[in-house]
C-alpha positions as CSV (number, residue, x, y, z in Angstrom):
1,X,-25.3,-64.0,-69.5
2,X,-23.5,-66.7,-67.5
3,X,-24.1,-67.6,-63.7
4,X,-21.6,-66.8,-61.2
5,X,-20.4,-70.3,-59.9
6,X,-18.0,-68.3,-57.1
7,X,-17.7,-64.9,-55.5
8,X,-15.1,-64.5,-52.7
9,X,-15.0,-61.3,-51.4
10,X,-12.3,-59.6,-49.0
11,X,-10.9,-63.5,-47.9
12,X,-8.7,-63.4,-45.0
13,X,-6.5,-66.1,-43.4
14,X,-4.0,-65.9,-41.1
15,X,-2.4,-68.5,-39.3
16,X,-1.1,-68.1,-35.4
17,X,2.5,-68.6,-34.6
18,X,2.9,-71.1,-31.5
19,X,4.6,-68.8,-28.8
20,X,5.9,-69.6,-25.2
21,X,3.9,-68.4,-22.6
22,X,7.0,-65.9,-21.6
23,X,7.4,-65.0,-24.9
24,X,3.9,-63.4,-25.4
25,X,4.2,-62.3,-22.3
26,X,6.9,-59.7,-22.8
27,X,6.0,-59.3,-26.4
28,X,2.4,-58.2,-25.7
29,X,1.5,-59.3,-28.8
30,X,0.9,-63.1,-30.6
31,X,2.0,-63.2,-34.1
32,X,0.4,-64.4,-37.4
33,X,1.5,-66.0,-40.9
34,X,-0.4,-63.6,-43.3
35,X,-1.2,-66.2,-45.6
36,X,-4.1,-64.6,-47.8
37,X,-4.8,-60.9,-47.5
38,X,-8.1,-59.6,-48.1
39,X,-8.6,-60.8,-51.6
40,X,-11.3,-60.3,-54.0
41,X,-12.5,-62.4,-56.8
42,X,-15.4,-64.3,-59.0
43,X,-15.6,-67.4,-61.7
44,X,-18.6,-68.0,-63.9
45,X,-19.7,-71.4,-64.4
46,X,-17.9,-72.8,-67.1
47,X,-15.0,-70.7,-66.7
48,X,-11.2,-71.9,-65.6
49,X,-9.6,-69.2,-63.4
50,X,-5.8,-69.4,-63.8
51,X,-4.6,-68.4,-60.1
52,X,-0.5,-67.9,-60.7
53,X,2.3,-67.0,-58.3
54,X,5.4,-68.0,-57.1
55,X,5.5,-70.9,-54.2
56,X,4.2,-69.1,-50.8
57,X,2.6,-66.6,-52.0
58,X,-1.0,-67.9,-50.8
59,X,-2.4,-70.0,-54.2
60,X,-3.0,-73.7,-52.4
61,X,-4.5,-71.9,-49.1
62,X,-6.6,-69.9,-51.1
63,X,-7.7,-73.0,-53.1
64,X,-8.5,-74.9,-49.2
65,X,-10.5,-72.1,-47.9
66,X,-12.4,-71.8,-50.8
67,X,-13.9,-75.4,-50.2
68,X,-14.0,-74.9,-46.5
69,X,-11.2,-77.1,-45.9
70,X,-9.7,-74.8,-43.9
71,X,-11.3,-71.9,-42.1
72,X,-11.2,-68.3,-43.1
73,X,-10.0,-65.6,-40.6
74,X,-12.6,-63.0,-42.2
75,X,-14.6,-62.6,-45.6
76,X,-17.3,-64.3,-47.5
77,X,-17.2,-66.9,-50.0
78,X,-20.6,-67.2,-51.7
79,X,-21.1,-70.7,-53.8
80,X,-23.9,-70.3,-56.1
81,X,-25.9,-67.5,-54.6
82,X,-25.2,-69.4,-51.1
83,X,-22.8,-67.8,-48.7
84,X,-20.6,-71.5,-47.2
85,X,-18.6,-69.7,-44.8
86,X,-22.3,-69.4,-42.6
87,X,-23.1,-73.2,-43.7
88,X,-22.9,-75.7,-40.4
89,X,-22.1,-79.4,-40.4
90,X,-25.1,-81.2,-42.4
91,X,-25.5,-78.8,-45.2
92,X,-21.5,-78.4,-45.8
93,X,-21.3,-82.2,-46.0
94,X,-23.8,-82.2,-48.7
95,X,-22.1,-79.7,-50.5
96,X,-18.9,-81.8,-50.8
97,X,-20.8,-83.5,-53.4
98,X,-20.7,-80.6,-55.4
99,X,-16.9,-79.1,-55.3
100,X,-13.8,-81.2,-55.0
101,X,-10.1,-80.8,-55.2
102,X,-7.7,-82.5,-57.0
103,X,-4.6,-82.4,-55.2
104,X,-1.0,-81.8,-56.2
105,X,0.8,-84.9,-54.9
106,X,-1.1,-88.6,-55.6
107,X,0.5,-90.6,-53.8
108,X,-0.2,-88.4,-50.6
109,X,-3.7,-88.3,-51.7
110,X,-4.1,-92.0,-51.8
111,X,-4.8,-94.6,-49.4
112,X,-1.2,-96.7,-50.2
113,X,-3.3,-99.8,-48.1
114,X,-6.8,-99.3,-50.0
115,X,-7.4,-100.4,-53.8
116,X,-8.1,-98.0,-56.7
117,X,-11.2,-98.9,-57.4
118,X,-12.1,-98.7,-53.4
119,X,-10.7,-95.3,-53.3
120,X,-12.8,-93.8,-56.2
121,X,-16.0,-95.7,-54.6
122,X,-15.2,-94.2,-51.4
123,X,-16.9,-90.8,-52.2
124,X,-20.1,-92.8,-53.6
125,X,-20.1,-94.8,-50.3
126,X,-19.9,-91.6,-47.8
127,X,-22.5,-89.7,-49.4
128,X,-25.3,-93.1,-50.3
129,X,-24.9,-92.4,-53.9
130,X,-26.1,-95.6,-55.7
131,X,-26.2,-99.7,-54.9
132,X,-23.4,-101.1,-54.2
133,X,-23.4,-102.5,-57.8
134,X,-24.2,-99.4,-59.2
135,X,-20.9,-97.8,-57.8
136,X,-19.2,-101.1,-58.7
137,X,-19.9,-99.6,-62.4
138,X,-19.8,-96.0,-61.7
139,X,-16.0,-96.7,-61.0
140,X,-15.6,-98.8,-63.8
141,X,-17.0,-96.2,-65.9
142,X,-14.9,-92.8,-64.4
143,X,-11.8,-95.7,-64.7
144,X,-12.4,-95.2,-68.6
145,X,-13.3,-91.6,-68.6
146,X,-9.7,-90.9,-67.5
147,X,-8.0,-93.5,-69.2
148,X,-7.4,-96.0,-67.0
149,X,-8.4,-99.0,-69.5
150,X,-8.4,-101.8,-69.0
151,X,-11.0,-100.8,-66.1
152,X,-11.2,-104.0,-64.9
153,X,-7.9,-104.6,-63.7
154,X,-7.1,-100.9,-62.2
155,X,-9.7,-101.6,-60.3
156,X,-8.0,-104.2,-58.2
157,X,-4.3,-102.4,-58.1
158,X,-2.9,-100.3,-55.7
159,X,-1.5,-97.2,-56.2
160,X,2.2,-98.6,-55.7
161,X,1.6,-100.2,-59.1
162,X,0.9,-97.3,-60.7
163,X,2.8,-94.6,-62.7
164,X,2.7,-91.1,-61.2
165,X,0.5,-90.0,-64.3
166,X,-1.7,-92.9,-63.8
167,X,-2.1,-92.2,-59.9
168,X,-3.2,-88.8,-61.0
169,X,-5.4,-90.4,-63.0
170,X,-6.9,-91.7,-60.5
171,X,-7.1,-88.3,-58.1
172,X,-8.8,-86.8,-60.9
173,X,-11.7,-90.2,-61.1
174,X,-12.2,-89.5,-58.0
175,X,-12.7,-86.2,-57.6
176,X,-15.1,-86.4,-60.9
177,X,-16.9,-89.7,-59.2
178,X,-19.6,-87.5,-57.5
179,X,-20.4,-85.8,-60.6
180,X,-19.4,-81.9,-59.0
181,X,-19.6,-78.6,-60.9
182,X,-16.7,-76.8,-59.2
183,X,-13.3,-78.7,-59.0
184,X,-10.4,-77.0,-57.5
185,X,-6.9,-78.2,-59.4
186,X,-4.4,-77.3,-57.0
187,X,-0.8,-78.1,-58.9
188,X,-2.5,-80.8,-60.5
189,X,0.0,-81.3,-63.1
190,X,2.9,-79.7,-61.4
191,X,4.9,-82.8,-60.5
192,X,4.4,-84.7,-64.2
193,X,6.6,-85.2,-66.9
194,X,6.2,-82.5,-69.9
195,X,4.8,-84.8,-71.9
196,X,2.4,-86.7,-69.3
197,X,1.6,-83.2,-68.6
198,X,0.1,-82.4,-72.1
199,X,-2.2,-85.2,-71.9
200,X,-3.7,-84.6,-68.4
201,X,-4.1,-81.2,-69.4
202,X,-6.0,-82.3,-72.6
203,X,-7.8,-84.4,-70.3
204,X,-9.3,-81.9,-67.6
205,X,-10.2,-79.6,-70.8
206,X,-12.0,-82.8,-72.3
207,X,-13.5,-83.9,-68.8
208,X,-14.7,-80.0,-68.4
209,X,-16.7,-80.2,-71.5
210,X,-18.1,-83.9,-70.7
211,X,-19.1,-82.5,-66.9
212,X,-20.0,-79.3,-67.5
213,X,-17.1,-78.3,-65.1
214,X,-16.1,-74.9,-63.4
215,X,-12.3,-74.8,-62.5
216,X,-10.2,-72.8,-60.3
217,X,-6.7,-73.8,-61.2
218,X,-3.8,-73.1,-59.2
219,X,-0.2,-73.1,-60.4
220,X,3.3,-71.6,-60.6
221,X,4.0,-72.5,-64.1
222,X,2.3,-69.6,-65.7
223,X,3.0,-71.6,-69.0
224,X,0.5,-73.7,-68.0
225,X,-2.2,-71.8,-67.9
226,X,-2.6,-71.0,-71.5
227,X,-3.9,-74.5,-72.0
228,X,-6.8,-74.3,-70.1
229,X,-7.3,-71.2,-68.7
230,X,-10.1,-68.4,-69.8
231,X,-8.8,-65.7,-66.8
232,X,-6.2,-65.5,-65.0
233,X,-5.9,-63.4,-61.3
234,X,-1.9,-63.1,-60.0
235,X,-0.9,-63.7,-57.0
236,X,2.2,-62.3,-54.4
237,X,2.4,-62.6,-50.7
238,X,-1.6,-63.7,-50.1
239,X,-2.5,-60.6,-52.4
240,X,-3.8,-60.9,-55.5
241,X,-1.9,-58.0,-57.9
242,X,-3.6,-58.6,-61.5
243,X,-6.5,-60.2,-63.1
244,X,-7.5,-60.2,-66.7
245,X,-8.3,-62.4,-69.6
246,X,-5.5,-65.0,-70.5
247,X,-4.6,-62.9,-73.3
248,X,-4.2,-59.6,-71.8
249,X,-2.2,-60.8,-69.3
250,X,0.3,-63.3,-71.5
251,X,0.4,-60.7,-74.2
252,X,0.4,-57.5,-71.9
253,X,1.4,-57.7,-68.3
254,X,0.8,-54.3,-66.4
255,X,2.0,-55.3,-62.7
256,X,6.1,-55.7,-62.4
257,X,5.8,-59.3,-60.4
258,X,3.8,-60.1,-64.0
259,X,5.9,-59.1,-66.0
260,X,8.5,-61.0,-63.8
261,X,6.1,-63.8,-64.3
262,X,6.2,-63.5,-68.1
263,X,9.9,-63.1,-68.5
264,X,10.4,-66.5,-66.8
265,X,8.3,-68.2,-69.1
266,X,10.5,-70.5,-71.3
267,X,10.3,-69.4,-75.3
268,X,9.8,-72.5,-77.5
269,X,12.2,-71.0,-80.3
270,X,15.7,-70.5,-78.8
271,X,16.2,-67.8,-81.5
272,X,13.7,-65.3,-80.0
273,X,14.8,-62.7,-77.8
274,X,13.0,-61.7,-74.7
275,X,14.4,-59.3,-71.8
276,X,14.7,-60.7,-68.8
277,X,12.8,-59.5,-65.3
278,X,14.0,-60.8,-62.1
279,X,12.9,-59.5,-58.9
280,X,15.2,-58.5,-56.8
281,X,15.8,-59.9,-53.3
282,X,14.0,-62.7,-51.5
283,X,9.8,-62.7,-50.9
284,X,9.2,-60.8,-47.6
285,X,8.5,-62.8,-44.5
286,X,4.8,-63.7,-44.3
287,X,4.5,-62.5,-41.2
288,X,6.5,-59.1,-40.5
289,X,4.6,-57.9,-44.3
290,X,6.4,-54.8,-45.9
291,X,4.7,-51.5,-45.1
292,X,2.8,-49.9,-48.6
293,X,3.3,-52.1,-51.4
294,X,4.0,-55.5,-50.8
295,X,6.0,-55.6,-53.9
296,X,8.1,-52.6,-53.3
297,X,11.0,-54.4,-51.7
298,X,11.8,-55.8,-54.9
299,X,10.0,-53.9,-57.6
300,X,12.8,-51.9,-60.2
301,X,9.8,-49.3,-60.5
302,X,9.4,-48.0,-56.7
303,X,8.4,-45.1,-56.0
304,X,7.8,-43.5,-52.4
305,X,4.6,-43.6,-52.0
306,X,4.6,-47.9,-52.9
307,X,6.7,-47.5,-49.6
308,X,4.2,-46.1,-47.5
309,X,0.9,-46.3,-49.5
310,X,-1.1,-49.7,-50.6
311,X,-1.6,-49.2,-53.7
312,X,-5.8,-49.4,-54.8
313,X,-7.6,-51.8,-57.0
314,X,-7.3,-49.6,-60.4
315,X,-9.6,-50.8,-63.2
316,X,-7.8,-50.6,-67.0
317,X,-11.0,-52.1,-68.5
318,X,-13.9,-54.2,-67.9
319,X,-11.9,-57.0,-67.2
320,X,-8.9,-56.1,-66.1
321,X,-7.9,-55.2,-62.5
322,X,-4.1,-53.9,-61.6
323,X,-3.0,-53.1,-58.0
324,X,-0.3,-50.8,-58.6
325,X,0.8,-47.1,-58.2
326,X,2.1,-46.7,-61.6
327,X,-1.3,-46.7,-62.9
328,X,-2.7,-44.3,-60.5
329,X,-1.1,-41.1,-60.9
């Protein structure tokens, strides 16, 4: 029986709009980007939890608030038997070492003024891990681990003179350079070639056995997620609609926004024949939320009651989870 790395349970964030003073005023009421909507859900250590959805529908912020790098509006989010949202300033910064991101975007990430092998050390240096020429060749080694060869002269480049595959590379070095067990891979691929994509994807996968890594990895490419992924939760408007191993959900989708999910997923033989799904309509504003079912606006299956009613968490099996009104009649 594995450990549970995470549990977040009933995770809230919402995000206040900037009024005028005259505004809420006469209003009588501030408004709120409902970014994440009371959602609910665990990863074992050594797992990779796939969590898909189109762009805005919550993924990244979820990703942020799980490492406390933004902070939740309401819920818990236990780490390791140890609830973090109650943890204070010392004990959180000791924690970093422990979970990391890797971001989408590398050359946001990065220092552009501050070497590679400075920006990989620079972890090391905040939380007093080594001599200074032990983390000399603790970068030199995490250069090699990810590929960066010869180590030696990354080292002294900046990321300028770097490919975007090689400056995520380098995101993922220094995320690793701590030695954490939970990384959060927000996007991580998402702006790579296909084929550049591949290898970091073999990469993570063969750093995750080297590491003994837990992953939470976020993406809109639900392609993707068969590579590396053991579960999978889905995502739409800050809720999440679906979870379930990677094969029930690839091979059977229950949720209509999944099956939409699957229908867009490119087939690799141009013969094959696959019908089509397309929501209707435009996602909902984030912050005026549809009444009932999120989804209803543009589901081809609504009902009435998805109009007016949220639909419960119904359970098809031990480990799948569907939040839908089609399945609870």
């Amino acid at each position: 029986m594995k450990k549970m790395m995470l549990e977040v349970k009933n995770l809230v964030k919402h995000f206040p709009i900037r009024q005028s003073f005259f505004k809420t005023l006469l209003t009588g009421q501030k408004k709120f980007v409902h970014a994440v909507n009371n959602i609910s859900f665990n990863i074992e250590e050594g797992q990779t939890l796939g969590l898909v959805g189109e762009s805005g529908s919550g993924k990244t912020t979820t990703g942020r608030l799980v490492l406390r790098l933004i902070e939740p509006t309401n819920g818990s989010i236990i780490y390791r038997g140890t609830d973090i949202t109650a943890l204070e300033k010392e004990p959180l910064r000791k924690l970093r070492k422990e979970i990391q991101i890797i971001f989408q975007d590398p050359l946001a990430a990065l220092n552009p003024y501050m070497k590679i092998g400075d920006a990989i050390r620079h972890p090391l240096d905040i939380h007093g891990i080594g001599s200074r020429e032990e983390r000399h060749d603790m970068v030199l080694d995490m250069l090699s681990r990810v590929n960066l060869e010869p180590a030696s002269d990354f080292f002294k480049r900046y990321p300028r003179e770097l490919s975007g595959g090689q400056r995520q590379r380098v995101v993922i070095a220094r995320a690793l350079i701590t030695r954490p067990k939970f990384i959060v891979a927000d996007e991580a691929v998402a702006m790579l070639d296909v084929s550049v994509r591949s290898q970091l994807l073999d990469l993570m996968l063969k750093l995750k056995e080297e590491f003994d890594l837990t992953y939470l990895f976020i993406t809109h490419d639900l392609a993707t997620t068969k590579y590396i992924c053991d579960r999978i939760a889905v995502m739409y408007l800050g809720t999440i609609v679906e979870t379930g191993s990677f094969e029930e959900i690839y091979k059977n989708p229950s949720h209509p926004y999944t099956k939409a999910l699957i229908s867009a997923v490119p087939e690799p033989d141009p013969e094959t024949k696959k019908e089509k799904m397309i929501p209707a309509g435009e996602v909902p504003n984030a912050v005026d939320l549809p009444s009932g079912c999120f989804f209803h606006p543009r589901c081809p299956y609504v009902m009435d009651k998805c109009k007016v009613e949220e639909p419960p968490e119904i359970k098809l099996s031990k480990t799948r989870m569907v939040k839908c009104h089609l399945f609870g009649r």
